[in-house]
Wavefront OBJ file of the C-alpha trace (Angstrom):
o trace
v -33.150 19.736 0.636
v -33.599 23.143 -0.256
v -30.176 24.263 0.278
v -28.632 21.344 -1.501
v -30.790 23.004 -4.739
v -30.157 26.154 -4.667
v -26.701 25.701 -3.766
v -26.497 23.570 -7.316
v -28.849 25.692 -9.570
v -27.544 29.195 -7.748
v -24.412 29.094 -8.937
v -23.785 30.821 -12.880
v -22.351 28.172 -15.209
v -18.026 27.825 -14.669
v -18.698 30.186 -11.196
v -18.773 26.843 -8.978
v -15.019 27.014 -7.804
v -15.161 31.133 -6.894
v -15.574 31.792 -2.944
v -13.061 34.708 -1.314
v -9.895 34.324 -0.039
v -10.141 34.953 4.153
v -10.449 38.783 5.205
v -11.775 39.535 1.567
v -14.157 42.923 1.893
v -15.908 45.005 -1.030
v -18.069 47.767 -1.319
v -20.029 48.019 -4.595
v -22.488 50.733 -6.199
v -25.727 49.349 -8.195
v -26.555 52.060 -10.640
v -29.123 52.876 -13.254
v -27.747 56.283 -15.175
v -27.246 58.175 -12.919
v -29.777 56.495 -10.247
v -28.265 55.013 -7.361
v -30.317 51.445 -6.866
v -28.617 49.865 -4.359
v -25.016 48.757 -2.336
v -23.507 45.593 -2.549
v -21.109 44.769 0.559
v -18.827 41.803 0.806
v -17.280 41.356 4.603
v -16.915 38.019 6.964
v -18.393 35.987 4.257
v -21.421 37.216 3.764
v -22.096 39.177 0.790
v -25.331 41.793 1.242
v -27.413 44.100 -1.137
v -29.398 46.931 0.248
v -31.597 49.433 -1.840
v -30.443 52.857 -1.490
v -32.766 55.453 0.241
v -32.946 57.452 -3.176
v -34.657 54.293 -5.008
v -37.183 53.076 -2.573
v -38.530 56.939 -2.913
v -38.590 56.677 -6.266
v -41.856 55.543 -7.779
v -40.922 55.082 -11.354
v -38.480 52.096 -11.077
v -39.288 48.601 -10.486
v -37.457 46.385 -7.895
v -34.904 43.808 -9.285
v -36.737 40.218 -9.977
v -34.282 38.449 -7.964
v -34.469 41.037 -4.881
v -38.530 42.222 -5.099
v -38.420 43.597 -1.600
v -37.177 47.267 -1.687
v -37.550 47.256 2.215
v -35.712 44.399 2.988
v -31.553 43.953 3.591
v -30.654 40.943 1.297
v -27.644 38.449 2.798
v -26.351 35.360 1.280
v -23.089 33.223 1.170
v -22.786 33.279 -2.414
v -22.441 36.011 -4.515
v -26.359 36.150 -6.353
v -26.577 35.066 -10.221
v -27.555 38.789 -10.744
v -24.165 39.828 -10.090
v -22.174 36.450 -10.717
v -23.008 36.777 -14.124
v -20.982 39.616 -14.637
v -17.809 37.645 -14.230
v -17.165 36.048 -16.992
v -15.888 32.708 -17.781
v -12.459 31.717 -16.415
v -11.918 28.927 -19.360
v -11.180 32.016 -21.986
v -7.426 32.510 -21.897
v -7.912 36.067 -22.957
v -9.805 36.785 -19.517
v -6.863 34.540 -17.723
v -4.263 37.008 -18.750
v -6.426 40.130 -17.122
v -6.709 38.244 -14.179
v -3.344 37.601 -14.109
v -2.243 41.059 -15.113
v -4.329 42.205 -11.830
v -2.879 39.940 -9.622
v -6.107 38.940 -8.869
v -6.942 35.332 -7.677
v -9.453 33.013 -9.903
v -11.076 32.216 -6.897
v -12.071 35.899 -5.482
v -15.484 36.968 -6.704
v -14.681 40.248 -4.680
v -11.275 41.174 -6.770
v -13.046 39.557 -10.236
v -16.282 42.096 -9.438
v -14.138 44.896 -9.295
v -12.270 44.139 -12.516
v -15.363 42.777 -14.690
v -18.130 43.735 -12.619
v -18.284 47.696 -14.342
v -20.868 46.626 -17.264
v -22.236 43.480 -18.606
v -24.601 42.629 -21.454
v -26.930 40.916 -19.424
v -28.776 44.017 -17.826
v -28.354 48.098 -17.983
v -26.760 48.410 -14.614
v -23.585 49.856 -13.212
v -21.691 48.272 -10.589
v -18.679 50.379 -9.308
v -16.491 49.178 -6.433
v -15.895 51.769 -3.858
l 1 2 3 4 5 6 7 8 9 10 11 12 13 14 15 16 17 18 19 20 21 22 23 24 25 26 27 28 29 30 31 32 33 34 35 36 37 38 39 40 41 42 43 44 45 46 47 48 49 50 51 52 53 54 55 56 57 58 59 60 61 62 63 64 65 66 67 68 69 70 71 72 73 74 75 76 77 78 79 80 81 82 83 84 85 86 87 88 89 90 91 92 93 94 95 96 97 98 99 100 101 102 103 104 105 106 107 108 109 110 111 112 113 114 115 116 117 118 119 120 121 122 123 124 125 126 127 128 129 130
C-alpha cells in the first residue's frame, strides 16, 4: 500500500510519463556556491544521491529535507521531487522546441536533467551533469 502512494504522490505534477530510455546513465553535481553537496548517478535504473565527503565535514550546512541522512547512500526508481522539479513542464510548446532542438526524448529524465536541470527557482542549488 505504501508503494502504490508514494508512487502516486512522488511523482511532480505533468512528470508521470518520464522514465529513461534502456542503457540511459548520468552523472550529476549538487552544488551550493561553490560547495560541493552531493552526486546524483543515474545507471541500470536506479537513480542514487550520495553526499560528498566535503559536506558531511562541514558543520555549517544542513542536510536536504527530503535526504536528512548525510551518512546514508540514497537509491530509488524514480527520479526524487527534489530534482524532478527542475524539469519543467512538457505541455509549454516553448520547452517542446528545446527538447526538440536537443534531440532529446520527452521521456528521459536523464537527457531533460542535463538540459534544465542547471538552476531552478525552487531552491539555491546547482546541478551540473558530468
Amino acid at each position: 500500500m505504501l508503494e502504490k502512494l508514494k508512487k502516486i504522490l512522488w511523482k511532480v505534477d505533468g512528470m508521470d510519463f518520464i522514465d529513461n530510455p534502456a542503457g540511459s546513465k548520468g552523472v550529476f553535481q549538487l552544488k551550493y556556491g561553490k560547495q560541493l553537496i552531493g552526486i546524483l548517478t543515474y545507471e541500470d535504473n536506479q537513480w542514487t544521491f550520495k553526499y560528498s565527503d566535503e559536506f558531511r565535514i562541514e558543520k555549517g550546512l544542513n542536510p536536504i529535507i527530503d535526504f536528512p541522512d548525510t551518512e546514508k547512500i540514497y537509491t530509488n526508481e524514480q527520479l526524487w521531487p527534489f530534482f524532478a522539479s527542475r524539469i519543467p513542464s512538457l505541455n509549454q510548446p516553448f520547452q517542446l522546441k528545446k527538447i526538440h532542438k536537443a534531440n532529446i526524448k520527452q521521456d528521459d529524465s536523464v537527457g531533460l536533467l542535463r538540459l534544465f536541470g542547471n538552476e531552478t527557482i525552487t531552491n539555491p542549488f546547482r546541478l551540473l551533469a558530468l
